[in-house]
SEMI-813301 format. One record per atom (N, C-alpha, C, CB): residue number from 0; atom name; z, x, y. Coordinates in steps of 0.05 Angstrom, whole numbers, plus 5000, padded with zeros to 4 digits. Glycine has a CB too. Example, Ala and Ser with C-alpha at 12.3 -4.5 7.8 and 13.67 -1.06 7.14 Angstrom:
! SEMI-813301
REC seq atom w u v
REC 0 N 5156 5264 4886
REC 0 CA 5156 5246 4910
REC 0 C 5156 5264 4934
REC 0 CB 5181 5226 4911
REC 1 N 5142 5257 4955
REC 1 CA 5143 5273 4979
REC 1 C 5157 5258 5001
REC 1 CB 5114 5282 4988
This chain:
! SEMI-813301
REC seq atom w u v
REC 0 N 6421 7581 3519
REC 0 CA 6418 7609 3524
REC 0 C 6436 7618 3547
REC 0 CB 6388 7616 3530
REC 1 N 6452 7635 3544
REC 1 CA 6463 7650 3560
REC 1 C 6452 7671 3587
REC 1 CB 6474 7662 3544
REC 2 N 6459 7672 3604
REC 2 CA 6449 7685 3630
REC 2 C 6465 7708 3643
REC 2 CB 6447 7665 3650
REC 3 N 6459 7723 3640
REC 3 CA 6483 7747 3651
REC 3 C 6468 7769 3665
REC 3 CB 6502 7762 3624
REC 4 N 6445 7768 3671
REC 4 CA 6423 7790 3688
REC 4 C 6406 7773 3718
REC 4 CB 6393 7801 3658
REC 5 N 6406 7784 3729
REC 5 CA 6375 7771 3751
REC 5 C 6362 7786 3739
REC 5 CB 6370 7776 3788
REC 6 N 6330 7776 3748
REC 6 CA 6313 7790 3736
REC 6 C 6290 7780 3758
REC 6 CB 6310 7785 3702
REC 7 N 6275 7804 3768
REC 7 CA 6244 7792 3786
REC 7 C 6220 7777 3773
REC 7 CB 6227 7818 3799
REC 8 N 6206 7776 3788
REC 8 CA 6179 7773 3773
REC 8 C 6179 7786 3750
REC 8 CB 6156 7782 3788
REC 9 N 6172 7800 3747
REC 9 CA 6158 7825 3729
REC 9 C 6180 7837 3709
REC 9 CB 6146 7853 3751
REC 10 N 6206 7818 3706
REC 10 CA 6231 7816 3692
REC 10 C 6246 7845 3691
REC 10 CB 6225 7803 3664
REC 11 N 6243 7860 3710
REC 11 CA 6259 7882 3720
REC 11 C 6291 7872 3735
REC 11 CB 6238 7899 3742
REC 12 N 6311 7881 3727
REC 12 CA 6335 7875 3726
REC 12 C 6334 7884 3753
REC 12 CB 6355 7886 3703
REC 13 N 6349 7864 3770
REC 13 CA 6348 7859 3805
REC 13 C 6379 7878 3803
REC 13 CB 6350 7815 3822
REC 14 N 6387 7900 3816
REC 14 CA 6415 7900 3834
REC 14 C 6415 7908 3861
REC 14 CB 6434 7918 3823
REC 15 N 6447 7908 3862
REC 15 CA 6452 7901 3888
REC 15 C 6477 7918 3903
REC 15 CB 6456 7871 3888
REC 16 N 6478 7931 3917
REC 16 CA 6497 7941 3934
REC 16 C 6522 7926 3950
REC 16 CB 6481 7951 3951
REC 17 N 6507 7897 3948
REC 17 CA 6526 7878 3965
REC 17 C 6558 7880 3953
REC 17 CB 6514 7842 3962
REC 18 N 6567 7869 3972
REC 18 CA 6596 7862 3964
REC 18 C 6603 7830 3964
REC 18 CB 6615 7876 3985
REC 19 N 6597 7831 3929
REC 19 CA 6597 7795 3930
REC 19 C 6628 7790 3919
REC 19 CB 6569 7775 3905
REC 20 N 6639 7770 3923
REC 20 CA 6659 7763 3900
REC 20 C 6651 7739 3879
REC 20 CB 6685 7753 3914
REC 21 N 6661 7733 3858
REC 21 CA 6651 7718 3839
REC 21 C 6646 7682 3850
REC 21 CB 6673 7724 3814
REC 22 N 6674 7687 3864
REC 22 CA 6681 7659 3873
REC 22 C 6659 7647 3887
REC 22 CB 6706 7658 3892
REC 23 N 6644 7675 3909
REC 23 CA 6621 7662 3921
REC 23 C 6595 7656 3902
REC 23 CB 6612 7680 3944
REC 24 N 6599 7669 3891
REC 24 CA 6569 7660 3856
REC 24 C 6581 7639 3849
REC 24 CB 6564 7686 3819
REC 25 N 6600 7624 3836
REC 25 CA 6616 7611 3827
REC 25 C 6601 7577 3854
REC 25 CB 6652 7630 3829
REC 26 N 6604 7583 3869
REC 26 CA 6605 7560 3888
REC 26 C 6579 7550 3895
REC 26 CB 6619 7568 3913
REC 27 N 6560 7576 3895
REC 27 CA 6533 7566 3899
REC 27 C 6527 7562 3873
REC 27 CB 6513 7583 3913
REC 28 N 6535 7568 3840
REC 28 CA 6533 7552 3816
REC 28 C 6536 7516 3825
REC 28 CB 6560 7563 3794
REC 29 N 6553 7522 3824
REC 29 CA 6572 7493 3835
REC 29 C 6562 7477 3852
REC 29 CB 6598 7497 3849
REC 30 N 6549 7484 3873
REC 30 CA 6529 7470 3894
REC 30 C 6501 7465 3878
REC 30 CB 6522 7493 3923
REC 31 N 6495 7479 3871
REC 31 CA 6461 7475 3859
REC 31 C 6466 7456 3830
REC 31 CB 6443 7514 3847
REC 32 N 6489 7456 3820
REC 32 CA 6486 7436 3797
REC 32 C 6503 7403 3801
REC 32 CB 6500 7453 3770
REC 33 N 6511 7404 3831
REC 33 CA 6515 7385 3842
REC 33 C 6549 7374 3825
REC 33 CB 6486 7368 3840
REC 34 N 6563 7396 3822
REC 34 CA 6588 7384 3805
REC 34 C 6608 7390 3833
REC 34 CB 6599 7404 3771
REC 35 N 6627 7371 3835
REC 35 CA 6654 7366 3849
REC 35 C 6671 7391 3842
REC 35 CB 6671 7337 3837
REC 36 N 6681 7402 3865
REC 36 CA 6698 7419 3859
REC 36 C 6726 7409 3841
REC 36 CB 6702 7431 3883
REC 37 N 6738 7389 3851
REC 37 CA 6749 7373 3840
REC 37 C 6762 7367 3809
REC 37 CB 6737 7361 3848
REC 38 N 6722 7360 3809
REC 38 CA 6726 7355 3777
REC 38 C 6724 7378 3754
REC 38 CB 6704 7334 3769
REC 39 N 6710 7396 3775
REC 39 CA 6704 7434 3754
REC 39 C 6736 7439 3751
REC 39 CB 6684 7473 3781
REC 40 N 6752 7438 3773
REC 40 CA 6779 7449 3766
REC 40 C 6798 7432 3749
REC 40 CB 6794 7455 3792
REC 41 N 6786 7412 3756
REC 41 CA 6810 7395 3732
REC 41 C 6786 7404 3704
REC 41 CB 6816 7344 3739
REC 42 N 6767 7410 3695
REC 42 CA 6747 7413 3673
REC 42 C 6765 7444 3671
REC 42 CB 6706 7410 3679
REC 43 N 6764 7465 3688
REC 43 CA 6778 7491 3682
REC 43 C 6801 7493 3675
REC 43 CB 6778 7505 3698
REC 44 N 6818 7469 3683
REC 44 CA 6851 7471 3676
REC 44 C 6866 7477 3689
REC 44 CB 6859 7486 3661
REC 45 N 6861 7486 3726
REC 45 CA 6867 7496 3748
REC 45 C 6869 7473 3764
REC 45 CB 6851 7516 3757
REC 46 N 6887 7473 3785
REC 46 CA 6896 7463 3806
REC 46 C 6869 7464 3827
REC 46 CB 6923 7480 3813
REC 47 N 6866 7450 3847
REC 47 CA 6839 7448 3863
REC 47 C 6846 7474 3878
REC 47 CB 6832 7418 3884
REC 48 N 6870 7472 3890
REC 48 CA 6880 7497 3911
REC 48 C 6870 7523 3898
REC 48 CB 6917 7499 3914
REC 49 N 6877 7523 3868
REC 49 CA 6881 7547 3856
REC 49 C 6846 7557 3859
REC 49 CB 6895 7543 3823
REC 50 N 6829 7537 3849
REC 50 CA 6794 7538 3846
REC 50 C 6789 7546 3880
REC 50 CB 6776 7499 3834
REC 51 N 6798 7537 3901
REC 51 CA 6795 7541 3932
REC 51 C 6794 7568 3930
REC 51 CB 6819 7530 3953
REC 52 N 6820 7573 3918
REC 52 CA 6824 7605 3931
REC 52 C 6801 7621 3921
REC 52 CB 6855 7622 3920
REC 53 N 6798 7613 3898
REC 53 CA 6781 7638 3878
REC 53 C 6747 7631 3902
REC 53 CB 6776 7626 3826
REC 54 N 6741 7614 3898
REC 54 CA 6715 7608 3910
REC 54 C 6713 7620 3945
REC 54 CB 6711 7573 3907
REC 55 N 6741 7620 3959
REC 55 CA 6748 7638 3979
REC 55 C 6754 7671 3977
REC 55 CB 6768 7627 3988
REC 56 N 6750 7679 3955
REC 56 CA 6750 7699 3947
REC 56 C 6783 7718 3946
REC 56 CB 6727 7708 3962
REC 57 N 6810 7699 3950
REC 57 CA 6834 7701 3951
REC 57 C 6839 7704 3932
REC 57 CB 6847 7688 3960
REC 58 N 6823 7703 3897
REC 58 CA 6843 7704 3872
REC 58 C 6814 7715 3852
REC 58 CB 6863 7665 3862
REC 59 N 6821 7736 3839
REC 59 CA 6809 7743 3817
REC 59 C 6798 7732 3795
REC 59 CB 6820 7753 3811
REC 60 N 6775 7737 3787
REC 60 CA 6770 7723 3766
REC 60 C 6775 7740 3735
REC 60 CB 6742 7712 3771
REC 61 N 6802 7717 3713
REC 61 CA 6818 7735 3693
REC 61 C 6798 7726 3678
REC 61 CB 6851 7732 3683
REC 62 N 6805 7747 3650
REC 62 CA 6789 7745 3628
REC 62 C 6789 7716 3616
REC 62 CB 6797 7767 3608
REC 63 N 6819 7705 3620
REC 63 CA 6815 7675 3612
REC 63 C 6789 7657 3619
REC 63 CB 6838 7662 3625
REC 64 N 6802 7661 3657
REC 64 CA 6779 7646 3667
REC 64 C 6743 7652 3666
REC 64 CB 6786 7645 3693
REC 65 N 6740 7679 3660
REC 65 CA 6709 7680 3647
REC 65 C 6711 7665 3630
REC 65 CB 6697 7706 3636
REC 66 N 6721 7665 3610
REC 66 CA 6715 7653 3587
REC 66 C 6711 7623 3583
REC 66 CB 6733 7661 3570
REC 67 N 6734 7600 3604
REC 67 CA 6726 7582 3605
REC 67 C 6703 7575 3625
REC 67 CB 6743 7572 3605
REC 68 N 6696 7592 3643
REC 68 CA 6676 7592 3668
REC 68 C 6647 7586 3640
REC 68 CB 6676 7631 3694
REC 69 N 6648 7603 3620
REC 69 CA 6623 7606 3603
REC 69 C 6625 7584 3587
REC 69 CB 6620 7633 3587
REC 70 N 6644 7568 3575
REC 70 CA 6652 7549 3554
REC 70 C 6643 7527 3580
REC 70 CB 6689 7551 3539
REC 71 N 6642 7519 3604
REC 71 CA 6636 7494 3623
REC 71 C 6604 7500 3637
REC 71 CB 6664 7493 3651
REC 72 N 6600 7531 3645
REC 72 CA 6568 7532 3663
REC 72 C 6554 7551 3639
REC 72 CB 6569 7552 3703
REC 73 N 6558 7555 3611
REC 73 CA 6532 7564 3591
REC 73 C 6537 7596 3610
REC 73 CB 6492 7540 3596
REC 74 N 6546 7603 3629
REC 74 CA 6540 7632 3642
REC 74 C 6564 7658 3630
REC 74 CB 6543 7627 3681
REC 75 N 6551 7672 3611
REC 75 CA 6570 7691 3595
REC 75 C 6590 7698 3613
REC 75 CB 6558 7717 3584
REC 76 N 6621 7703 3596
REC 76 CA 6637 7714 3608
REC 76 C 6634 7747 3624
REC 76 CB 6655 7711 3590
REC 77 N 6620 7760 3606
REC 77 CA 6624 7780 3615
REC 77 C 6606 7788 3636
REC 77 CB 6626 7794 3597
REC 78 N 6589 7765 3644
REC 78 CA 6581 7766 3675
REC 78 C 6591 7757 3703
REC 78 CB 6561 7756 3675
REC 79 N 6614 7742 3694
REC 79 CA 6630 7738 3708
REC 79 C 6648 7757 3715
REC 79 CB 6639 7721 3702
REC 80 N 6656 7778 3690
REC 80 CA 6680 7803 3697
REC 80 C 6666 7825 3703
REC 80 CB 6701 7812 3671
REC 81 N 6639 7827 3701
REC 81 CA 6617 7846 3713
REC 81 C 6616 7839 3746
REC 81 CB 6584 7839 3697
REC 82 N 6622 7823 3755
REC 82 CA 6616 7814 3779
REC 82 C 6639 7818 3786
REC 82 CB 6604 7790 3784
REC 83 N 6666 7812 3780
REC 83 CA 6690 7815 3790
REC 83 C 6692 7846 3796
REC 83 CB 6711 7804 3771
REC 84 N 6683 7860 3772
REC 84 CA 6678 7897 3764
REC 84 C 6674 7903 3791
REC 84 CB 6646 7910 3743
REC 85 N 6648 7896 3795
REC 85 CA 6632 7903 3821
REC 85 C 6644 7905 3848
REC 85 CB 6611 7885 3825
REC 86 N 6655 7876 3845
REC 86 CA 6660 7866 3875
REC 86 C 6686 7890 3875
REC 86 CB 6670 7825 3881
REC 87 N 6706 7897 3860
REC 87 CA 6728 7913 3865
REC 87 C 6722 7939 3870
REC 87 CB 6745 7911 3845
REC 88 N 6704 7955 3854
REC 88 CA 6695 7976 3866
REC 88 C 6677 7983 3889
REC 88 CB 6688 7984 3850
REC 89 N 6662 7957 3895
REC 89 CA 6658 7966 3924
REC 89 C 6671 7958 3947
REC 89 CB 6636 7963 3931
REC 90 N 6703 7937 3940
REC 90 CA 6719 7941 3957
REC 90 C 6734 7977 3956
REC 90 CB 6736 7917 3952
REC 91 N 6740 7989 3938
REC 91 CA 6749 8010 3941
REC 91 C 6732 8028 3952
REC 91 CB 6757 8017 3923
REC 92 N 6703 8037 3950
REC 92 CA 6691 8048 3955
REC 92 C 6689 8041 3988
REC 92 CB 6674 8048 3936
REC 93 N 6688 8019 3999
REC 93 CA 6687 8016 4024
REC 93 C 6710 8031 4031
REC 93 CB 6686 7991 4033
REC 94 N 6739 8019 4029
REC 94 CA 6758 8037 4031
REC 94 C 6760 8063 4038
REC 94 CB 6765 8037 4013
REC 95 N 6753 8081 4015
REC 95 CA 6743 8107 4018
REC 95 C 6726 8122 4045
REC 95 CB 6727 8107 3997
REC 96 N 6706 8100 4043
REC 96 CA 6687 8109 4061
REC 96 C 6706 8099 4082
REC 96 CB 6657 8100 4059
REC 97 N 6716 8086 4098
REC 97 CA 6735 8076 4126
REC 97 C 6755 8100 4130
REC 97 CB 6755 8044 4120
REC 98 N 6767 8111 4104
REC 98 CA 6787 8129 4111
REC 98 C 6772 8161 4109
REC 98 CB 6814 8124 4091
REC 99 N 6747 8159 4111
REC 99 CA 6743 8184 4117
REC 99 C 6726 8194 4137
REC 99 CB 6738 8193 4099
């Protein structure tokens, strides 16, 4: 089964205002299922440096990489480019709000 929502108790869809990037969801995946960064990036097809950056939040996550992110952690792509969605518009929206 696929996962692409939080949900509370009472299975009401949790959001959030934060400003996450994927890379940081991505890492605490990666911590809690006890896999090597190492070995996820050689499993993704990426360079370790390349997996660093993204999990540092230095590199975007492409439609490619949803797709193999969902083909290795079962977690739909398009919750991964929902999260990328997010994180970009409330970097702009911060933006906004700074320059005015």
């Amino acid at each position: 089964m696929k996962t692409d929502k939080v949900i509370d108790k009472k299975e009401n869809e949790i959001f959030t205002t934060a400003t996450l990037h994927p890379g940081e969801v991505l890492e605490l995946e990666l911590s809690a299922r006890n896999i090597k960064k190492s070995e996820f990036a050689q499993s993704l097809g990426i360079k370790p440096g390349h997996l660093s950056e993204l999990l540092h939040g230095k590199r975007h996550v492409s439609a490619y990489t949803a797709i193999n992110l969902e083909r290795l952690l079962d977690i739909s792509a398009e919750f991964w480019l929902r999260v990328q969605m997010h994180y970009d518009l409330q970097v702009e929206r911060n933006k906004l709000k700074e320059a005015a």
